[in-house]
Each structure stands twice: as structure tokens, then as C-alpha cells.
TIDOKE-207446 format. One line per 10 residues: number of its first residue (from 0); their letters; for each residue x, y, z of C-alpha. Coordinates in nm, 2 decimals. Layout:
NUM = A = X,Y,Z; ...
***
This chain:
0 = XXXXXXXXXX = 0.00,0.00,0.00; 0.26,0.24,0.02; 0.41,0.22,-0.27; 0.08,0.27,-0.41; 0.00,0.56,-0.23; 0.34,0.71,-0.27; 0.27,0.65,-0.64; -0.11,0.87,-0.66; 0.02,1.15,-0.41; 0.37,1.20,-0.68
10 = XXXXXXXXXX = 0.14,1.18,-0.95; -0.08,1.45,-0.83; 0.23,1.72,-0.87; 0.34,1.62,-1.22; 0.40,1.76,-1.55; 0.32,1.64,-1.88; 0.22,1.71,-2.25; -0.12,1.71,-2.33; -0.16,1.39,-2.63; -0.20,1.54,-2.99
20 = XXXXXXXXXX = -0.42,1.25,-3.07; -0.70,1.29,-2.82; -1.08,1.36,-2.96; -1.23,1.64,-2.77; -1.61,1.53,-2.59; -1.61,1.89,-2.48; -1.40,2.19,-2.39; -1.32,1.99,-2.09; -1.33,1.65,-2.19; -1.06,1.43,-2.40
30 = XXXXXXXXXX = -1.05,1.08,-2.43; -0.83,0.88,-2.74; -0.61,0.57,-2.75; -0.28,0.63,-2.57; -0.02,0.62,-2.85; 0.21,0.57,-2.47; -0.02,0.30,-2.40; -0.02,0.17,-2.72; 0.34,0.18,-2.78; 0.39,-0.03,-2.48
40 = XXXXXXXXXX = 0.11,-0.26,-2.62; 0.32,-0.30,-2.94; 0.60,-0.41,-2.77; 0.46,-0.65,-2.54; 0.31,-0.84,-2.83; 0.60,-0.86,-2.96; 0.74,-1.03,-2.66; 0.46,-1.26,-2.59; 0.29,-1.32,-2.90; -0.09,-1.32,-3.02
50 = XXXXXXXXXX = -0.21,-1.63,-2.74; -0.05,-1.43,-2.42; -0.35,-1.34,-2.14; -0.29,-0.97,-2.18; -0.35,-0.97,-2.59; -0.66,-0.85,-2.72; -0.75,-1.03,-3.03; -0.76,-0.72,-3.27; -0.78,-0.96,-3.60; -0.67,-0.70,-3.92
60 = XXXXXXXXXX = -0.45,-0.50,-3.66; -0.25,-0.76,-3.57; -0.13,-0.86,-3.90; -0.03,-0.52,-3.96; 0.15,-0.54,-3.62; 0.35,-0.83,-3.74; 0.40,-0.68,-4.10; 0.49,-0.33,-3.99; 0.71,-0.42,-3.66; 0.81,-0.79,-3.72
70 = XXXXXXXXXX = 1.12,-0.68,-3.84; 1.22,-0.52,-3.48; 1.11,-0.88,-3.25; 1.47,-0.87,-3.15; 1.46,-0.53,-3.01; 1.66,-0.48,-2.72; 1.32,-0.34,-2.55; 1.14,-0.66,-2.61; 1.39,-0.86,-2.45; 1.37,-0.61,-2.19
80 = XXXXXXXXXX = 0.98,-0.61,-2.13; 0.94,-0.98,-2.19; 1.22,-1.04,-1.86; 1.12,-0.82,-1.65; 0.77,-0.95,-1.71; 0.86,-1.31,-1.68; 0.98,-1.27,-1.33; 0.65,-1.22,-1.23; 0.55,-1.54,-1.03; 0.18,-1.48,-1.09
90 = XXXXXXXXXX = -0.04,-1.35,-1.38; -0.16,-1.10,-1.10; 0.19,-0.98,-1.04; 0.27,-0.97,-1.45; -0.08,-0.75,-1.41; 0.05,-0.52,-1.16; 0.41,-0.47,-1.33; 0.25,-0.40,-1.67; -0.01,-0.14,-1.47; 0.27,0.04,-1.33
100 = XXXXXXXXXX = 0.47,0.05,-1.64; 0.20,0.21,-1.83; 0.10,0.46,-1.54; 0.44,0.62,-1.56; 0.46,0.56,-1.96; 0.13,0.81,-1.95; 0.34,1.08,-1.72; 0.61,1.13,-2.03; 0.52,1.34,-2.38; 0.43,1.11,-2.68
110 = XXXXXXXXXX = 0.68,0.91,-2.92; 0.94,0.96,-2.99; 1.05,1.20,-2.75; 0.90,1.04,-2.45; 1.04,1.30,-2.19; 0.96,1.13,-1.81; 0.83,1.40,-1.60; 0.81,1.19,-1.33; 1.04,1.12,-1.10; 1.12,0.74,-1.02
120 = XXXXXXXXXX = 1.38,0.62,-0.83; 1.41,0.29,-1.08; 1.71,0.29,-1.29; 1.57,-0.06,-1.46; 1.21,0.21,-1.59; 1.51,0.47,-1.70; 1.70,0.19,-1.90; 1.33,0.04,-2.03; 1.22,0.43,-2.10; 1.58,0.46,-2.34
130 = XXXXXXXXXX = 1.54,0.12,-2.54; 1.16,0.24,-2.58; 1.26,0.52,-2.72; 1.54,0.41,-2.93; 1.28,0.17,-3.04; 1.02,0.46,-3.12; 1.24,0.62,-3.37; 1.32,0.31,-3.54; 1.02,0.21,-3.65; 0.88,0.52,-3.69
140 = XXXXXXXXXX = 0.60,0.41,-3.42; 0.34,0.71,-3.47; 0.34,0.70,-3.87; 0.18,0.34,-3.77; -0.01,0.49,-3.49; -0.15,0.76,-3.64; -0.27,0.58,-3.99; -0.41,0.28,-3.74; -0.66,0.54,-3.62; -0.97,0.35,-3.84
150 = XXXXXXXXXX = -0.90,0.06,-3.58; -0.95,0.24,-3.30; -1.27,0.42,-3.39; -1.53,0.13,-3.26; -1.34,0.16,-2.91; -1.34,0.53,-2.92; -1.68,0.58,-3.05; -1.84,0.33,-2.74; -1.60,0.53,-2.46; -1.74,0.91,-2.66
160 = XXXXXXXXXX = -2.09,0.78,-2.65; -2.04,0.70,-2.29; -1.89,0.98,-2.18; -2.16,1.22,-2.35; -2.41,1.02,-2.16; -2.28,1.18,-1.85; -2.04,1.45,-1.87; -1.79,1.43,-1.65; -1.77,1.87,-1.62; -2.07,1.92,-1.59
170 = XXXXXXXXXX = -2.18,1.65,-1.36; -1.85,1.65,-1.12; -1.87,2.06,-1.16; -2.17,2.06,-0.90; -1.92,1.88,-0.68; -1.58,1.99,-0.70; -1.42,2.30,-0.79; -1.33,2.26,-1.19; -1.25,2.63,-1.25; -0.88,2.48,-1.35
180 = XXXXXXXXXX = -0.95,2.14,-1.45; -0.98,1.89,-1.76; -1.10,1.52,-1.77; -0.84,1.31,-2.00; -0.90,0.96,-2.06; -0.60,0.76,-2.21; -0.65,0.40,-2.31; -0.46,0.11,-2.48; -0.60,-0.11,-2.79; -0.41,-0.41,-2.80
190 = XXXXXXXXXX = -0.31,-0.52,-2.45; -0.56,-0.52,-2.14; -0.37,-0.28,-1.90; -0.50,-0.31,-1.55; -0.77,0.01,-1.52; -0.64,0.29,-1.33; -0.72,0.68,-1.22; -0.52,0.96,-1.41; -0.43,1.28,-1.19; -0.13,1.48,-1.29
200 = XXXXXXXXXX = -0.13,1.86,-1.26; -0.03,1.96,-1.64; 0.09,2.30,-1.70; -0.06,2.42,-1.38; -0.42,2.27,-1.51; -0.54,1.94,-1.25; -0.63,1.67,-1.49; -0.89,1.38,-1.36; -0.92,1.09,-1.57; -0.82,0.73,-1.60
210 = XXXXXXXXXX = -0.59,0.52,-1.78; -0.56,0.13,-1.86; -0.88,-0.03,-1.98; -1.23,-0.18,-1.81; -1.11,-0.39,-1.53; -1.10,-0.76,-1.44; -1.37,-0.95,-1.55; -1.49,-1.05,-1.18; -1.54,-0.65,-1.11; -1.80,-0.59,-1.36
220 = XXXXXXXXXX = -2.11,-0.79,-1.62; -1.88,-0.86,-1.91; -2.15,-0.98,-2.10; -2.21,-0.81,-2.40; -2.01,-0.87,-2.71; -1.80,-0.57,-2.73; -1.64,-0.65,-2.34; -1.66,-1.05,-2.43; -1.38,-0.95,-2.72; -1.17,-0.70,-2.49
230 = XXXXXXXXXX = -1.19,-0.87,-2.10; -0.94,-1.08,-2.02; -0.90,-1.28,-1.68; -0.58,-1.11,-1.58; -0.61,-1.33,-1.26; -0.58,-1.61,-1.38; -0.56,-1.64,-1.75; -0.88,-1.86,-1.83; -1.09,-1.85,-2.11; -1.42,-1.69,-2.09
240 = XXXXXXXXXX = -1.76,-1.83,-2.15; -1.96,-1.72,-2.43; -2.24,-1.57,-2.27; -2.27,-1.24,-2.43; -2.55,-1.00,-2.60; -2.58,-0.75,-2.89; -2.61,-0.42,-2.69; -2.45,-0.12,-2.74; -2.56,0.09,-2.45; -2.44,-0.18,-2.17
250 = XXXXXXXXXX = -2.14,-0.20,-2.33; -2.14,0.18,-2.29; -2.31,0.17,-1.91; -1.99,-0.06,-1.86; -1.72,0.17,-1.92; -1.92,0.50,-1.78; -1.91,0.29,-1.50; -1.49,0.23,-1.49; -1.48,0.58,-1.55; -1.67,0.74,-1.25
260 = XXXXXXXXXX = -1.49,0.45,-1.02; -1.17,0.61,-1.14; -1.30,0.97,-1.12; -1.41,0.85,-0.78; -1.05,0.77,-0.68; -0.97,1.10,-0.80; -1.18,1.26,-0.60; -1.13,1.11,-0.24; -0.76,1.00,-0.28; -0.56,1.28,-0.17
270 = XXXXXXXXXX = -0.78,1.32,0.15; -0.81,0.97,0.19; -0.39,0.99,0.19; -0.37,1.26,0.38; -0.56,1.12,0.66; -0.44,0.78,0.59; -0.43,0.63,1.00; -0.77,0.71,1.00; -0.87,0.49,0.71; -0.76,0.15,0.95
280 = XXXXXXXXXX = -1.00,0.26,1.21; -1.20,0.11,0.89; -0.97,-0.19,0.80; -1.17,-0.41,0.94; -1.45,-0.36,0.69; -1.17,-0.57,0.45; -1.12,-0.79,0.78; -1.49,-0.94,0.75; -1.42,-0.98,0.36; -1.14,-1.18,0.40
290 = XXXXXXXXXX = -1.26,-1.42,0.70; -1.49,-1.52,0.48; -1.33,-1.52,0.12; -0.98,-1.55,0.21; -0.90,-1.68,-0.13; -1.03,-1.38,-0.28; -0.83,-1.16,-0.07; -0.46,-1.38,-0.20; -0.54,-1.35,-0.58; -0.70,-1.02,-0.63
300 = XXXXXXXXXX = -0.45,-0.74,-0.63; -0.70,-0.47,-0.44; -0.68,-0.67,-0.08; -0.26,-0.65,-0.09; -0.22,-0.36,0.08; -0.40,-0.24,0.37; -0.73,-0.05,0.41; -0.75,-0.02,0.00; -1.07,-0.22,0.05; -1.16,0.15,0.22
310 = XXXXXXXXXX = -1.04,0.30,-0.09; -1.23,0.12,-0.33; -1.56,0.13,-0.15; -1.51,0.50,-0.19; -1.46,0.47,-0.58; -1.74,0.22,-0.61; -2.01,0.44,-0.37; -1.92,0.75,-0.68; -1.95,0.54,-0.97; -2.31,0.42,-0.80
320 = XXXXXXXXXX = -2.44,0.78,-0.69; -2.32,0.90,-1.04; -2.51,0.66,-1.23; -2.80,0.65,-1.07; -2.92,0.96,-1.30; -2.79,0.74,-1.59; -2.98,0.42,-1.57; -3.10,0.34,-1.17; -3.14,-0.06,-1.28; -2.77,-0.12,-1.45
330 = XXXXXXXXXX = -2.65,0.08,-1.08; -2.89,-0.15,-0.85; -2.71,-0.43,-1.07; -2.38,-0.34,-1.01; -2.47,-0.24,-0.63; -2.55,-0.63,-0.60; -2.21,-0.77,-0.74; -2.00,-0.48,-0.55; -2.18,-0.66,-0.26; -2.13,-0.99,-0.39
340 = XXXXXXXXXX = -1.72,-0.93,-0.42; -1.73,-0.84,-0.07; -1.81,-0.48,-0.01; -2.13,-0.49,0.21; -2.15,-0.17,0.32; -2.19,-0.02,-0.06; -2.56,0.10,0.01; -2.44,0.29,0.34; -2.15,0.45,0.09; -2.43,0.52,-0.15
350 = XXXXXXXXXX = -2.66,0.67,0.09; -2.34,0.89,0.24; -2.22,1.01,-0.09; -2.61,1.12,-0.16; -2.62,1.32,0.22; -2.28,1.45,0.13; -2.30,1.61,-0.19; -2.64,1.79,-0.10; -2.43,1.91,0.20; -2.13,2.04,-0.03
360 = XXXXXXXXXX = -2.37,2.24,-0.28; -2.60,2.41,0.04; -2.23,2.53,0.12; -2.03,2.58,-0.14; -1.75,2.36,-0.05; -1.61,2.11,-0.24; -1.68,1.74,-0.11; -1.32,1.63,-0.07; -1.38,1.86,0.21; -1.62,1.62,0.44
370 = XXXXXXXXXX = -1.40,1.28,0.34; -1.33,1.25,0.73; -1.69,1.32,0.83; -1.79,1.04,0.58; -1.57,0.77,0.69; -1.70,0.83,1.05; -2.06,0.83,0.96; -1.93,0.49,0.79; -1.78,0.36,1.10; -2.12,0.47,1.29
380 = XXXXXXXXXX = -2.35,0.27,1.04; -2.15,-0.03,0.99; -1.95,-0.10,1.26; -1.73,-0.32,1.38; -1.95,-0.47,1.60; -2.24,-0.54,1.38; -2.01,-0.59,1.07; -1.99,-0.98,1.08; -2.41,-0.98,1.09; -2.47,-0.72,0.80
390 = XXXXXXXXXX = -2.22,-0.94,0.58; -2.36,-1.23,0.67; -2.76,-1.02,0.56; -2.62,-0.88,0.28; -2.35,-1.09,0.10; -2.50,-1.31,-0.17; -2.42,-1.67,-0.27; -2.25,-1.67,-0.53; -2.00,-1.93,-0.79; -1.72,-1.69,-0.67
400 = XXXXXXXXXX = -1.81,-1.73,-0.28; -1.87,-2.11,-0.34; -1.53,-2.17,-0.50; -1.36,-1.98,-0.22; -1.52,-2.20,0.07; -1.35,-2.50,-0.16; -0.99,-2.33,-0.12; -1.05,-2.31,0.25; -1.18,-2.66,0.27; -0.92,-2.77,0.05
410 = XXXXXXXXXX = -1.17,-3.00,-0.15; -1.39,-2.96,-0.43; -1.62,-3.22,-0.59; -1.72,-3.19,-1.02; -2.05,-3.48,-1.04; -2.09,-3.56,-1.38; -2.42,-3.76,-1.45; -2.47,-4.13,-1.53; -2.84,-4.12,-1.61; -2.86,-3.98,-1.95
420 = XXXXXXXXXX = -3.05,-4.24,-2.14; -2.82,-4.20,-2.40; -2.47,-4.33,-2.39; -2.34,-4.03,-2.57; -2.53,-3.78,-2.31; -2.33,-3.94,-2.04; -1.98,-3.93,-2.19; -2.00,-3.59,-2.29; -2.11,-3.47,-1.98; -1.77,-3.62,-1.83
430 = XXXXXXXXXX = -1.57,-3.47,-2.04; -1.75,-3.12,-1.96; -1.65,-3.20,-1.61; -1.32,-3.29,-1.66; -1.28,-2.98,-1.83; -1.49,-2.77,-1.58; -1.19,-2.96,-1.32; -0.92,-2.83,-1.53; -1.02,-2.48,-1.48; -1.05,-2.52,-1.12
440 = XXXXXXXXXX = -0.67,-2.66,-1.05; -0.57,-2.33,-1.24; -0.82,-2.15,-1.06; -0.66,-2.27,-0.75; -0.29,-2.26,-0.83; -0.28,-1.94,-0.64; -0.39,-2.10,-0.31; -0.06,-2.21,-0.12; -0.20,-2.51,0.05; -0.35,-2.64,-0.21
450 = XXXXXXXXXX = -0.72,-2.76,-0.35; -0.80,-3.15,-0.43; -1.06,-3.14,-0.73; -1.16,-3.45,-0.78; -1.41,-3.58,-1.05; -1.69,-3.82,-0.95; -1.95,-4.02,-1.15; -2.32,-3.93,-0.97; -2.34,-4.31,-0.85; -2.09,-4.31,-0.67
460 = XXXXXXXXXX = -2.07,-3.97,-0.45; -2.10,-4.10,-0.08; -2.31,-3.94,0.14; -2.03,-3.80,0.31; -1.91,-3.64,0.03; -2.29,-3.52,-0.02; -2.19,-3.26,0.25; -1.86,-3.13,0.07; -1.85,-2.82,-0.21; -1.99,-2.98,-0.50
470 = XXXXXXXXXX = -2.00,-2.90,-0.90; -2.31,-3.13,-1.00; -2.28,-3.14,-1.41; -2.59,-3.15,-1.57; -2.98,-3.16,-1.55; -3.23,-3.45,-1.36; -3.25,-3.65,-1.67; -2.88,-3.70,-1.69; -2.75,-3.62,-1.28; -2.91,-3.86,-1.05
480 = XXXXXXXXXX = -2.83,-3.59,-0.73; -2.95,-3.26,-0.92; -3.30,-3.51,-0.98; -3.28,-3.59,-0.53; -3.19,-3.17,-0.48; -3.37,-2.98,-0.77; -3.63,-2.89,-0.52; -3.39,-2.67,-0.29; -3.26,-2.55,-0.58; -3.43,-2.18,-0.67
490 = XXXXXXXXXX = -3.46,-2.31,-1.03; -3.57,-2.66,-1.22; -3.55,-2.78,-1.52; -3.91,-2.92,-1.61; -4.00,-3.07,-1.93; -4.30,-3.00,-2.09; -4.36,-3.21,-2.41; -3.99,-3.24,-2.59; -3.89,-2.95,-2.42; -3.66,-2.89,-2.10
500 = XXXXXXXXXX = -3.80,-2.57,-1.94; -3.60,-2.37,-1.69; -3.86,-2.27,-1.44; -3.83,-2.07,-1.08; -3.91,-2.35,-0.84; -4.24,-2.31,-0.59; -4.02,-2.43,-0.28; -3.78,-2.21,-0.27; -3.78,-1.96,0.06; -3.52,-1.68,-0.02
510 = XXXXXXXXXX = -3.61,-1.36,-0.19; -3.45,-1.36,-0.50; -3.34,-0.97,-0.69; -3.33,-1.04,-1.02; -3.18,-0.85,-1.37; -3.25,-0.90,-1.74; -3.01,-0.78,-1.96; -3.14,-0.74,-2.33; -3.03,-0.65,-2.69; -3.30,-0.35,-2.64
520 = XXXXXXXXXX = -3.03,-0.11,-2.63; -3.28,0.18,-2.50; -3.33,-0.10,-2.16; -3.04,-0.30,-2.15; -3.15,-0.38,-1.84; -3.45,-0.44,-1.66; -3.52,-0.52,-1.28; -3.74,-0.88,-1.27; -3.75,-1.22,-1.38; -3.90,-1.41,-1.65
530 = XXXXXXXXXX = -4.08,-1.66,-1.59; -3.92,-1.97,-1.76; -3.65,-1.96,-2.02; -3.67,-2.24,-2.35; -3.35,-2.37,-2.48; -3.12,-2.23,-2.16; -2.80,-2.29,-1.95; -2.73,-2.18,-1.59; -2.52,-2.16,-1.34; -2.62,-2.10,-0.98
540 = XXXXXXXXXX = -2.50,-2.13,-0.65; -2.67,-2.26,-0.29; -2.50,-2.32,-0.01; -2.51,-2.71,0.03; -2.84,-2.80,0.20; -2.71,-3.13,0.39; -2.43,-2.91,0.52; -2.50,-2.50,0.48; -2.08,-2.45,0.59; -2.00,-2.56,0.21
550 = XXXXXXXXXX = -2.18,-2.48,-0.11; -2.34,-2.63,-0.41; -2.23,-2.51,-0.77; -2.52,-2.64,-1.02; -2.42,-2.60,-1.43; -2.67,-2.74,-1.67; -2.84,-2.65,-1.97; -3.14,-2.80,-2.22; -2.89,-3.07,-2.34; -2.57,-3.18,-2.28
560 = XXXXXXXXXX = -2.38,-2.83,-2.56; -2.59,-2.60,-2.36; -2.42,-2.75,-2.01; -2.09,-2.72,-2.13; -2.14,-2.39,-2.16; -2.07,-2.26,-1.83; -1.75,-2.49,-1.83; -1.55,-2.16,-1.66; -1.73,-2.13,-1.32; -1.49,-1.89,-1.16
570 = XXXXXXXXXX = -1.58,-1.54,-1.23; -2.00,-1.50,-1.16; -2.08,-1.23,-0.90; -2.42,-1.31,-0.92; -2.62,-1.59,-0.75; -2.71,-1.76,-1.11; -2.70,-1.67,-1.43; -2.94,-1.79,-1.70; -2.86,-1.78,-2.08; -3.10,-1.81,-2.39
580 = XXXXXXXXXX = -2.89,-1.71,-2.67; -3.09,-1.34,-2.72; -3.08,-1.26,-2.30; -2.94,-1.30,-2.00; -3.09,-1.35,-1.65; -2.89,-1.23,-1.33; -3.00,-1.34,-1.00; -2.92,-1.29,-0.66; -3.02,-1.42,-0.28; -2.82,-1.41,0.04
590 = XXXXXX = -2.86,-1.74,0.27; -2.73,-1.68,0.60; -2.57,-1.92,0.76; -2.83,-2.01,1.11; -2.60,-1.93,1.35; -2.58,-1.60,1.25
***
């Protein structure tokens, strides 16, 4: 953490050259692809080729990357990049290296020149900065850059579109002072750079903004098809399942949303620094979080340094009271799986940021100013003595939570079915959960003591191993214990004629807050639930009824290609997920364990 934070106060008194290349929203308002960013994007495909984590599969633009800079593989800066990124133990740690790389790239003028005007005490980013440079020149970098604008137009238009939809000067100006202010957003193409708040002073003018791309794909719905093609697990380096819509205007909710997170950071970070010993009189908010996802807490970079947890609920409470004017169902989404990744106190952060700002305009001050009065009135509402209860009220079940209990318990069970009346059904279904198993030892590679997955045919799952974390692979028809369980489930598959129907089941107890997304790009989301889905696949989470310590993971679908579609269980923030092809279904419930 204090490196971090030694890292946002520098950058708050630093210099820099405005980028030539950016496309004004407004007087105020700048946002274009980073030809810094970029640069750096160029040469780390170089070093790790079209198939690493980190590259975004840009089709055309690649083969004119390899045409235009093949010649230069050799480069002494790709040998540099591609060491210094090897040495990274985890794909986290390669995440954070390559974040800070490009944070400091974006605090030096544009190619070729790239004159630092920031002062790092590194001689290994001097030496990098040199051979970058060198490199630069030789290949004439922004000739390619600037007549490779036409590829970066469909990004571009989606973050303009965004950004008009909520002006950052005009909405942040009834805030904060912005008398000598501009909002700059500087983004990469080809390589999925950590997401990140921008904050230099330039020329004497404070700049707010962000850098990087949308973050991780467990932070936010990647589901439509623009942020299916540019999110990449940089946790972990899994594929992701294709459950995506045609929708513009999520796509576009999606990055407004990384924006006013960052703009959030921008707003509360210096005061949050500046009072920095007061922030742990918070740290156990992250406390609660990691008792009970302590797996979470090892692989995600935002619970490695203390009290950022404190930090991020701040960023996450602006982005939420921001756009809530925007679209109040896509925030009460996102509201559920800021819950769901831990933060349980996001509706009292909500609710402050809403008493706050009213406060700030009746007089006149700016709302950095009452950053101490809201982390107390967040240490009156949720405190520590009542913070194990309201996580336990408010903290959904989810795939993500499930998996965790499995690190803890250091066990995990995948149930393929043996019932499938045809032969075919019930092979395919065990190699969907051998492959579902694979995922899972690389999903748990980070844990240092280790997970067993093992793989189990339904018929011969003791009841013992009933009570463990389960996977159960398929429907009734083909899993013999998803046919004993469906009833505690909060959804069945019932058939009706030749047709499996995914139906809400009558038994279930818990309230369930539920989310359509649609290709209707004018309500890409709506709060409710259908009421049975044709032709579906879904993944859902319970906590195990025979033994409410561990969890059940459920994946299944119509037939046996519609199970294998949720074959990557590890990223869903929400409690189930159903998918028809033309919609998707986002459901959440909290089950509290009894004895709390």
C-alpha cells in the first residue's frame, strides 16, 4: 500500500504534454487511444505473441503489427519487457508490473520524445524508458499509430458515446471545484492494461481521468459482445464463456461505469492519503471480507495492501451515486455484485455520498472537504460490532463465494451424471466435467495449500461427500443428485412435451433480486425475472443443504452443448446466471448461515 500511495500522491504534482491524438467530448473532456499506452502494447506483443492473457485479439490490426514491426522482435526493449515480465510469479503480479509500467509511460510526452516528468527512483524504468525510445524512432511508431486510427474508432466511438451520456464537467462541476480542471481519458488497444485513475497537474491545469482499460472481468457484467472480445481474466488467464448480447448501450453503461470509479479515486484519494491512520480505524471492513473469502483476498491485487478495500468502497459508492441519473437498474445491478465481491457496506456508501453532496452544494465547499466526516458516519453505520451480521444479511451466494469455501476446505467435488439415457449424453457430460476440473486446478494454483478437485460419476458420491463443495454437471434426466436436490434449488429444469424448461421452483424460501439484460439497447437492463426460459443454460450457486458450511455449484443447460457452456465457473458475481442465446438473467439471494 505504500508504494501505491506514494505512487497517486507523486502523481498529483506532475507535468506532462497534453496527447495530440485525443478527440475532444467537450472543452473539458478528452479521451483517445494512448499512442504511450499503445506503444507499450506494441512491444509487449511482440514479446509474448498473439495467445499471451494480456493480448486482445484485434484480427486486421494484428497482421499489420506483425507486418509493420516484425522486423524489430529482436529489439533490445522486447527482451527487456518480456524479462522483466517473466519474473513475475503470478499472472496478478505480471498485471500489476505491466499497470505500473503504463502509469508512468502516461506521465512522459508522446513518441518519440517520450520525456519522463516523473520522478522514479528505478534505474531498470530509465534503461526500459531509453530502449523504448530508441525503439520509437526506429520504427517510426506514430506513422503506424497515427494511420491505425480507423481501428480504433469502434473503441473510441463506445467510450465518446459514454462519456456524453454523462459528462464528467458538468456533472463532477456541481461537486468539485473545476474552475482549472480537464477530464483526459488515455487508453490502450491491444493489451488489457490493469484500469487505473489519471491525476497529474499539467501546465498548472489538474487533470482527472483514468488510464488502462475496463477492469478484471470479476469486477463488472462482461456480457455483452463488445467487453466479451476486450476482457481478459488477468487473474488467472482462463478463457471466458460465451455468454454475451448485442447491446450497445451496456457495453457503454460498462465503461461510464470504470470511469466514475476512477474519477471517484480521484476525487477522495488525496484526502483519503492525507488522513491515511484514520482509514484502519476502517480496515476491518476488508477484515470481515477476508474471513470469509480468504482466497479472494490472495489472488486479487485490491486486498494487498492495507485498508485499499476502504479506498475502493469510496470509488465504487461514486460510480453508483453518479449513475443513478444514468440508468438506476444497471446501478442497482452493479450495487449487488459490489456486494457480492465483498463490499457490504456499498448501500451505506451510497446513501453517504447522496447526504454528502447535498451538504457540499448548500455550502459551497467542495466534497473532498467532508472525506473524514464520511468515513465516521461509515464507521457509525456499519460497525465493527455489527459488521460480521450485516455481511452475513447482505453478502449473496455466489460461484465466486462457493469456490472460495472450496480453497478453504481444500476439496472440491465436479458430479458428472450417469443417467442420460443415451450413452453419448453421459460421456459428454464427463468430459464437460473434466474440463470444468481443469479450470478449477488453475483457478486454485494461487492457493498455497492447495485444493483436491476431484471428478466423480453421480453413483458413486458417498453421502459423506454429499456434505462437501460440490460442481453437479448436468440436469435431472442425466445427474441422479441434481433429480434428489432440484427442489432446494431456486430453479428446475421441467420438461414439458420435448422441451426442457428452466422454471423458478415453488419451494424455494429466499427472496431472490433479479436482472434482465437485453439486446433492447434503450433497456439493456430491466429489474425482474421471467418466468421460464426455452433452450437455456445456468449456473447457480446454494449453499449445500445437507451441510450450509459448504456450497453447491449447479451447471446445466437444455442438453448436454448447452451445459458445457458454463464450463469456466470462476468469475460469476451473481447468484445464477441464466442464458437463452438473445438474453441473459442475473439473479441474486443471500442465505445466511443459522447461526448468525
Amino acid at each position: 500500500m505504500k508504494r501505491l500511495a506514494a505512487l497517486i500522491i507523486m502523481l498529483l504534482f506532475l507535468s506532462s504534454a497534453v496527447p495530440v491524438s485525443a478527440y475532444n467530448v467537450s472543452s473539458k473532456v478528452s479521451v483517445t487511444i494512448s499512442p504511450n499506452s499503445e506503444l507499450l502494447s506494441v512491444v509487449y506483443y511482440l514479446a509474448f505473441g498473439r495467445n499471451d492473457t494480456f493480448v486482445i485479439d484485434r484480427e486486421d490490426y494484428l497482421s499489420d503489427v506483425d507486418s509493420y514491426f516484425g522486423p524489430y522482435r529482436n529489439h533490445p526493449v522486447v527482451k527487456m519487457l518480456r524479462e522483466h515480465l517473466e519474473n513475475a510469479t503470478t499472472i496478478p503480479d505480471r498485471d500489476m508490473r505491466l499497470y505500473y509500467l503504463e502509469a508512468y509511460l502516461l506521465m512522459c510526452t508522446e513518441p518519440p520524445e517520450l520525456e519522463p516528468l516523473v520522478l522514479v527512483n528505478d534505474e531498470w524504468f530509465f534503461r526500459f524508458l531509453s530502449a523504448l525510445r530508441d525503439f520509437a524512432e526506429k520504427t517510426d511508431f506514430m506513422e503506424f499509430y497515427k494511420t491505425s486510427q480507423r481501428y480504433y474508432q469502434e473503441d473510441l466511438n463506445t467510450y465518446i458515446t459514454a462519456l456524453e451520456l454523462l459528462p464528467p464537467d458538468e456533472f463532477m462541476g456541481q461537486y468539485v471545484s473545476i474552475s482549472n480542471v480537464r477530464f483526459e481519458f488515455l487508453h490502450p488497444y491491444l493489451v488489457a492494461v490493469h484500469g487505473h485513475s489519471f491525476n497529474p497537474i499539467i501546465n498548472g491545469t489538474q487533470i482527472y481521468g483514468a488510464g488502462g482499460m475496463i477492469p478484471l472481468v470479476r469486477r463488472d457484467p462482461q456480457r455483452t459482445e463488445w467487453t466479451y472480445k476486450t476482457a481478459r481474466d488477468t487473474m488467472f488467464g482462463l478463457p471466458l464463456n460465451r455468454d454475451y448480447i448485442k447491446n450497445k448501450r451496456l457495453g457503454e453503461l460498462i465503461y461510464l461505469g470504470f470511469v466514475y470509479h476512477e474519477l471517484g479515486h480521484d476525487i477522495t484519494t488525496e484526502e483519503l492519503n492525507w488522513n491515511y491512520g484514520l482509514t484502519y480505524d476502517l480496515r476491518y471492513l476488508e477484515d470481515t471480507i477476508e474471513g470469509d473469502m480468504p482466497y479472494l483476498a490472495t489472488y486479487d491485487i485490491h486486498f494487498w495492501w492495507d485498508t485499499m478495500m476502504v479506498y475502493e468502497g469510496f470509488a465504487d459508492g461514486w460510480m453508483d451515486f453518479s449513475l443513478k441519473s444514468v440508468d438506476p437498474a444497471y446501478v442497482e445491478l452493479a450495487m449487488w455484485m459490489q456486494r457480492a465481491w465483498g463490499e457490504f457496506w456499498i448501500e451505506d456508501m451510497v446513501e453517504i455520498y447522496e447526504k454528502y453532496t447535498l451538504i457540499s452544494v448548500q455550502e459551497g465547499r467542495s466534497l473532498g472537504d467532508y472525506i473524514v466526516d464520511m468515513m465516521n458516519e461509515l464507521e457509525d453505520r456499519v460497525s465493527p460490532e455489527k459488521a460480521g451480521e450485516l455481511y452475513q444479511k447482505r453478502v449473496p451466494v455466489t460461484p465466486l463465494r462457493a469456490l472460495d469455501r472450496g480453497a478453504v476446505a481444500g476439496k472440491v467435488i465436479v458430479v458428472y451424471g450417469t443417467q442420460n439415457p443415451d450413452p453419448n449424453g453421459t460421456e459428454y457430460d464427463r468430459e464437460t466435467a473434466e474440463i470444468v476440473a481443469n479450470y478449477l486446478e488453475t483457478f486454485y494454483s494461487q492457493w498455497p495449500d492447495g485444493v483436491e478437485v476431484i471428478i466423480k460419476a453421480d453413483v458413486n458420491v458417498t453421502d459423506e461427500e454429499l456434505r462437501e463443495n460440490l460442481i453437479l454437471i448436468g440436469g435431472p434426466l442425466a445427474n441422479k443428485i441434481v433429480a434428489e436436490l432440484q427442489d432446494d434449488f431456486p430453479l428446475r429444469f421441467v420438461k414439458y412435451g420435448d422441451e426442457w424448461v428452466l422454471e423458478r421452483s415453488e419451494h424455494w424460501d429466499w427472496e431472490i433480486a433479479s436482472f434482465i439484460l437485453q439486446e433492447n439497447d434503450a433497456y439493456p437492463v430491466l429489474e425482474g425475472w421471467n418466468a421460464n426460459y426455452f433452450n437455456a443454460s445456468v449456473i447457480m450457486a446454494i449453499r449445500n443443504p445437507l451441510n450450509p458450511e459448504n456450497y453447491i455449484v449447479w451447471i446445466a443447460g437444455a442438453d448436454r452443448y448447452g451445459t458445457r457452456l458454463y464450463k469456466n465457473p470462476t468469475y460469476y458475481l451473481s447468484s445464477y446466471e441464466i442464458f437463452n442465446g438473445k438474453e441473459i438473467e442475473m439473479g441474486f439471494y443471500v442465505q445466511p448461515l443459522a447461526s448468525s
